[in-house]
RODO-2510 file (C-alpha; in nm, 4 decimals, decimal comma):
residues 262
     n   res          X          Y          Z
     1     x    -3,5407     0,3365     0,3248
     2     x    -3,2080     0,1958     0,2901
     3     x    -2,9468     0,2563     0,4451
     4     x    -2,5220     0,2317     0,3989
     5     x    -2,4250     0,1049     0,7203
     6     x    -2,0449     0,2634     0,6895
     7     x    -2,2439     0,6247     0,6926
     8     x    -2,5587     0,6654     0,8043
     9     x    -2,5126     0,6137     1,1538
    10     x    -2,2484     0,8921     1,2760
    11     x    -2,1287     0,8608     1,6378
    12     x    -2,2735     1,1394     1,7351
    13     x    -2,6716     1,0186     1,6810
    14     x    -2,5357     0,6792     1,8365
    15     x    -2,4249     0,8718     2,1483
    16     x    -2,7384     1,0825     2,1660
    17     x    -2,9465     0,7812     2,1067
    18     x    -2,8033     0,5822     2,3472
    19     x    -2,6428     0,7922     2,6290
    20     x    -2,9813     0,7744     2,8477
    21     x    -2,9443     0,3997     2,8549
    22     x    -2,5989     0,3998     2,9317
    23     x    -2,4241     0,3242     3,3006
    24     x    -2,3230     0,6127     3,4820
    25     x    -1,9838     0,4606     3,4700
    26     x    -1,9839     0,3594     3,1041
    27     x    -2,1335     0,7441     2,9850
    28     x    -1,8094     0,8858     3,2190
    29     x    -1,5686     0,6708     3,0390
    30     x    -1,6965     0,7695     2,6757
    31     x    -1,7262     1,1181     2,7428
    32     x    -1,3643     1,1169     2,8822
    33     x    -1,2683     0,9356     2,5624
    34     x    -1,5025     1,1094     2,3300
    35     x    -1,2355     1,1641     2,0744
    36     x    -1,1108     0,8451     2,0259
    37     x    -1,4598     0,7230     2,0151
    38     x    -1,5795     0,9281     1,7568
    39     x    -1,2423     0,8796     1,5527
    40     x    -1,3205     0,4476     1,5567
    41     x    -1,6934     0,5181     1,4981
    42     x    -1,6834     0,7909     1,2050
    43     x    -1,3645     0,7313     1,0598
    44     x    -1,2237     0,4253     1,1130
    45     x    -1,5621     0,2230     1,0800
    46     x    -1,6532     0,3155     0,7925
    47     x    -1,2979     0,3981     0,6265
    48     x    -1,2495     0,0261     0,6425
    49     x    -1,5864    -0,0862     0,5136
    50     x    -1,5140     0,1589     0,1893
    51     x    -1,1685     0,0567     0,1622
    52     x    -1,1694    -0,3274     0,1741
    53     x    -1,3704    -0,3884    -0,1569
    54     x    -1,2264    -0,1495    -0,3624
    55     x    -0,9239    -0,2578    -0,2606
    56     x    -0,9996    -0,6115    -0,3780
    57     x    -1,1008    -0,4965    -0,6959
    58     x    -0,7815    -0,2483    -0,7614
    59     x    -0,6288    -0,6537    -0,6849
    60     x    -0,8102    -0,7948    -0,9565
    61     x    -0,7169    -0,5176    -1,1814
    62     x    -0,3279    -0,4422    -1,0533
    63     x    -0,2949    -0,8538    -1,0466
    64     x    -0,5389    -1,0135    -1,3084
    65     x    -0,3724    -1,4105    -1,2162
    66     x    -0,5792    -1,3614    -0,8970
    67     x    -0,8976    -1,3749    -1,0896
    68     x    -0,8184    -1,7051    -1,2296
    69     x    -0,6994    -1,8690    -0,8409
    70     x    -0,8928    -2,1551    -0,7510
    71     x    -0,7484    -2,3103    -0,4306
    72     x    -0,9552    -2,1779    -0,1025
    73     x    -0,6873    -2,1315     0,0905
    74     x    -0,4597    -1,9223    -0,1222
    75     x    -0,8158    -1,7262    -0,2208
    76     x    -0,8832    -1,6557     0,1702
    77     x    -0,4806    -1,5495     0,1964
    78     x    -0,5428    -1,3216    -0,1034
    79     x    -0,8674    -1,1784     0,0871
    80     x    -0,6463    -1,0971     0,3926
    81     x    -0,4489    -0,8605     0,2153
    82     x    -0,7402    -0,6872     0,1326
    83     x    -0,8401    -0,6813     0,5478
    84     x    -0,5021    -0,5609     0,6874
    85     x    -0,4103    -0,2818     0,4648
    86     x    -0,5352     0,0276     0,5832
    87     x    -0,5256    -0,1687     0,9664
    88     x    -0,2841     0,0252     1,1071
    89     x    -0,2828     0,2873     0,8579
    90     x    -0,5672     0,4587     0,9494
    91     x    -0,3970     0,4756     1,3878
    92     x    -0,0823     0,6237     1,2357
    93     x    -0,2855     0,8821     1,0664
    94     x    -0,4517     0,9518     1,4131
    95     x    -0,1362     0,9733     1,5898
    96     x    -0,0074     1,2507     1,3569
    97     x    -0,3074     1,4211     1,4342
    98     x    -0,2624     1,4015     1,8168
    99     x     0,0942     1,5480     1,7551
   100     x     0,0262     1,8117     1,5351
   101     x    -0,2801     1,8986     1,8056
   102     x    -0,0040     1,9008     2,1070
   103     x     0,2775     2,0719     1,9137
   104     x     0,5166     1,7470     1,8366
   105     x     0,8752     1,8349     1,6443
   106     x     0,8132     1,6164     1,3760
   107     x     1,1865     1,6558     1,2839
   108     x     1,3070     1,5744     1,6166
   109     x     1,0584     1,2749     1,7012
   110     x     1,1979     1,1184     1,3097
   111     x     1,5645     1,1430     1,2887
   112     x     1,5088     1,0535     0,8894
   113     x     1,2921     1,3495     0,8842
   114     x     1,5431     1,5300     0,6417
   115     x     1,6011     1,2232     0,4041
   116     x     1,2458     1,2102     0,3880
   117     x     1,1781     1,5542     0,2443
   118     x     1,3884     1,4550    -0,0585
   119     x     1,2645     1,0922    -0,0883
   120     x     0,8743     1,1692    -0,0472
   121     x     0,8525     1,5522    -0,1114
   122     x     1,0004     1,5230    -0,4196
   123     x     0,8793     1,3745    -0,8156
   124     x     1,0852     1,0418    -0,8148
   125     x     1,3139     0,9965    -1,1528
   126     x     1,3321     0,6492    -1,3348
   127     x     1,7016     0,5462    -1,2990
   128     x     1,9355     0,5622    -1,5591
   129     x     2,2612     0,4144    -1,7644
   130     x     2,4893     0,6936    -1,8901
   131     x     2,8474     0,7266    -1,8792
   132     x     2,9399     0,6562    -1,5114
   133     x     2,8440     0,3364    -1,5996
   134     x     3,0583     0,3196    -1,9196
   135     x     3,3968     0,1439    -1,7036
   136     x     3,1767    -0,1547    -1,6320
   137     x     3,1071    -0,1799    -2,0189
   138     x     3,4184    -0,1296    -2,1322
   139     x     3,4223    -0,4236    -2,4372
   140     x     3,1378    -0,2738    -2,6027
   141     x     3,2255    -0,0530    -2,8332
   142     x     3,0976     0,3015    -2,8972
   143     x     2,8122     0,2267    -3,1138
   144     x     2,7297    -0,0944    -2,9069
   145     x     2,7832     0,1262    -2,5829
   146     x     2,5025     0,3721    -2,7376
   147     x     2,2776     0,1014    -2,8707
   148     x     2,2517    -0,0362    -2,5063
   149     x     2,2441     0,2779    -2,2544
   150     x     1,9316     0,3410    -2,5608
   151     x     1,7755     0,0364    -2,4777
   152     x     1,8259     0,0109    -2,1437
   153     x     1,6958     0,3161    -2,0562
   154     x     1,3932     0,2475    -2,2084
   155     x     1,3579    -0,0342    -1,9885
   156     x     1,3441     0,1114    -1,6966
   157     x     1,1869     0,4044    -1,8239
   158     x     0,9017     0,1536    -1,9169
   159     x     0,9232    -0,0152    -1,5753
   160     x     0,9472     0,3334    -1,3742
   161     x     0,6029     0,4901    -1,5460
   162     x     0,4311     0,0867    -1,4524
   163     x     0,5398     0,1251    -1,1053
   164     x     0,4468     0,4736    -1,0426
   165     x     0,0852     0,4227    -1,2129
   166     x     0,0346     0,1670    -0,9950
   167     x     0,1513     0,3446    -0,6815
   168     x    -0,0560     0,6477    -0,8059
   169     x    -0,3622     0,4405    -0,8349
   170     x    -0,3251     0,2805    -0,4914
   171     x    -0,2869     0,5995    -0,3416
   172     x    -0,5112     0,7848    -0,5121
   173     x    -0,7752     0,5076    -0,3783
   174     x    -0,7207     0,4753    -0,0636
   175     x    -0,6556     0,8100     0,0026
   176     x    -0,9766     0,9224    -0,1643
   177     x    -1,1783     0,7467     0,0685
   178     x    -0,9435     0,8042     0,3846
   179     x    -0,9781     1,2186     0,3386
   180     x    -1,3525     1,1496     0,2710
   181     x    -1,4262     1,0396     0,6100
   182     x    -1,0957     1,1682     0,8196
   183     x    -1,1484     1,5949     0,7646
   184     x    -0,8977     1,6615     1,0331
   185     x    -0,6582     1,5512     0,8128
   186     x    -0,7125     1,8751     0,5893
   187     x    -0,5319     2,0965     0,8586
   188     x    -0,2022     1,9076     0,8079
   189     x     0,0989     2,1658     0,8477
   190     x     0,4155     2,0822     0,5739
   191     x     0,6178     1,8796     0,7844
   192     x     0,3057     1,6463     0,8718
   193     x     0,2151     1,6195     0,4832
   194     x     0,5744     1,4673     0,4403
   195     x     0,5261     1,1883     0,7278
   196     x     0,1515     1,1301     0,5551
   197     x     0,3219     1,0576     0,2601
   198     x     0,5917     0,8126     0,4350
   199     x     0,3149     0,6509     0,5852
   200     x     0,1098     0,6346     0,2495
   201     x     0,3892     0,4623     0,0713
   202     x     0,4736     0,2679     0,3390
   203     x     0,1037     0,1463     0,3417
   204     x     0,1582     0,0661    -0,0256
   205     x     0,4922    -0,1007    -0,0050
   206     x     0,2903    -0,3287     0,2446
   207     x    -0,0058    -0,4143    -0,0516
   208     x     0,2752    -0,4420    -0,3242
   209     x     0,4751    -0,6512    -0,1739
   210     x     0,2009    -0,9161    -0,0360
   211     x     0,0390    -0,8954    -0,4065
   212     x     0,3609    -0,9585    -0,5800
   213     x     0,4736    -1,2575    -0,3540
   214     x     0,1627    -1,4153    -0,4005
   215     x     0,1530    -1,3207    -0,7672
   216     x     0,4968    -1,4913    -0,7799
   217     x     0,3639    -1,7988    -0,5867
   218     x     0,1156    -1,8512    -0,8196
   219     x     0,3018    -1,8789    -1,1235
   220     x     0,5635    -2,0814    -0,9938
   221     x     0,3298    -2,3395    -0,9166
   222     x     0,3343    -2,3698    -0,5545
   223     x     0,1640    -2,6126    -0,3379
   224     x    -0,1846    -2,4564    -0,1869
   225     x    -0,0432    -2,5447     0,1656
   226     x     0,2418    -2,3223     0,0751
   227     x     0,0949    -2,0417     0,0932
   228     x     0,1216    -2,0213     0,4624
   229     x     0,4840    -2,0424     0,4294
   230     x     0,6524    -1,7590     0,6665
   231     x     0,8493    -1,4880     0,4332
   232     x     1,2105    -1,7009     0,5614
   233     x     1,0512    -2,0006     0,4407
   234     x     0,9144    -1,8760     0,1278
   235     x     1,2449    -1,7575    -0,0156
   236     x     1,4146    -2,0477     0,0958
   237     x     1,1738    -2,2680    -0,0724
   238     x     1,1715    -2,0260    -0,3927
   239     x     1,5567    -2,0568    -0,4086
   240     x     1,5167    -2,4456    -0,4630
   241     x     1,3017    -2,3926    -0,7628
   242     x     1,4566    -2,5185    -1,1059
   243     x     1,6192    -2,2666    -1,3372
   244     x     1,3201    -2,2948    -1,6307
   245     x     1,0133    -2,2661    -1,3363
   246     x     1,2420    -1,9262    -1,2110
   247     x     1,2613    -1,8039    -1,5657
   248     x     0,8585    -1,8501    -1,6605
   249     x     0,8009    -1,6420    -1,3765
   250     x     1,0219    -1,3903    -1,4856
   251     x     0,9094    -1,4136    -1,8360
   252     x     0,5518    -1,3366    -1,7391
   253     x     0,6185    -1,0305    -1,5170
   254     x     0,7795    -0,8973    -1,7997
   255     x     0,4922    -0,9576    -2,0360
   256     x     0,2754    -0,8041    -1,7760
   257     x     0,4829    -0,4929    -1,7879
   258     x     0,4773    -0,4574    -2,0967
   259     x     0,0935    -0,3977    -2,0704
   260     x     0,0089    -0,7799    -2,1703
   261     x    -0,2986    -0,9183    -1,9932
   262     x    -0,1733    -1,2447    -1,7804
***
């Protein structure tokens, strides 16, 4: 018979299995840490063995130009990302656990607490051009004026729906398989769903932005070497980068919103 290593050994059998062998010492220090045993063996064990290559192919998918990277050290960068998110994910999830379990005010512990309820709890708009914005138009006339705030806002209403299907596929992901394996997360009160979903989109903001700078590395061409480049370093280098090698790269992130495969 086989077996799936992330599931068919739960910590309990290992325990059971095992506890007979065990040092006195050893079976006293589990049992007075059974929790966050059984939380790194059934959840965090095989959360991460689930996680990390369906994450790398949501990569391939969200950022095709990966699929086509050559250079071993930018390809074992790219498989990193892949390695660390979800890291330290998965502990924050377990802390908000432990503080729903010993009665933690989630609103005093997170002074943004209240900002968050209307940043997270809430369906996020695309933004918008309309007529607060007219004064910094103000040579366009009225059928120009209309012609842009038209097209315009079909720009970012284009780029807002990208974006959030991308977010909502991430999420939807990683989540899936997080809730699969972590049930105590079920029992969530309201105020701990809206720090799960800081700490979701935080997670996220983490893969997008590590995709994207890489994404942008490859198309402007840099060196393999480069990619080890701290993020100081990086921006300084991509600020000496000539006006047309800039542009490309903009030119093809707009192609790729725009639903073109790059």
């Amino acid at each position: 018979m086989e077996y799936d290593n992330a599931d068919y050994l739960d910590f309990e059998t290992w325990y059971h299995l095992n506890k007979s062998h065990f040092p006195s010492e050893f079976k006293a220090f589990i049992e007075d840490s059974y929790e966050p045993f059984y939380f790194l063996f059934n959840v965090y064990r095989k959360v991460m063995a689930k996680m990390v290559p369906s994450l790398r192919q949501l990569m391939g998918t969200q950022y095709p130009v990966f699929n086509t990277e050559k250079r071993p050290t930018v390809l074992e960068f790219i498989s990193t990302i892949a390695t660390t998110t979800g890291f330290s994910l998965l502990f924050r999830l377990y802390n908000l656990v432990q503080d729903q379990k010993k009665g933690v005010n989630l609103r005093v512990k997170y002074p943004k607490f209240e900002s968050w309820i209307d940043l997270y709890a809430r369906p996020q708009q695309p933004a918008t051009v309309d007529e607060k914005n007219r004064p910094v138009f103000s040579w366009l006339n009225e059928e120009e004026w209309k012609v842009y705030v038209e097209t315009e806002n079909n720009k970012m209403f284009e780029f807002f729906n990208w974006e959030e299907r991308r977010k909502f596929d991430f999420i939807d992901l990683v989540q899936s398989i997080i809730l699969k394996y972590f049930k105590e997360l079920e029992e969530l009160n309201g105020d701990e769903w809206i720090i799960y979903a800081v700490t979701m989109r935080q997670e996220y903001k983490y893969f997008m932005t590590s995709c994207e700078n890489v994404e942008l590395f490859i198309d402007c061409g840099f060196r393999e070497d480069e990619i080890k480049l701290t993020d100081d370093e990086f921006i300084e280098t991509y600020s000496k980068l000539s006006k047309e090698i800039v542009m490309k790269a903009s030119a093809l992130r707009d192609r790729r919103i725009s639903g073109e495969i790059i």
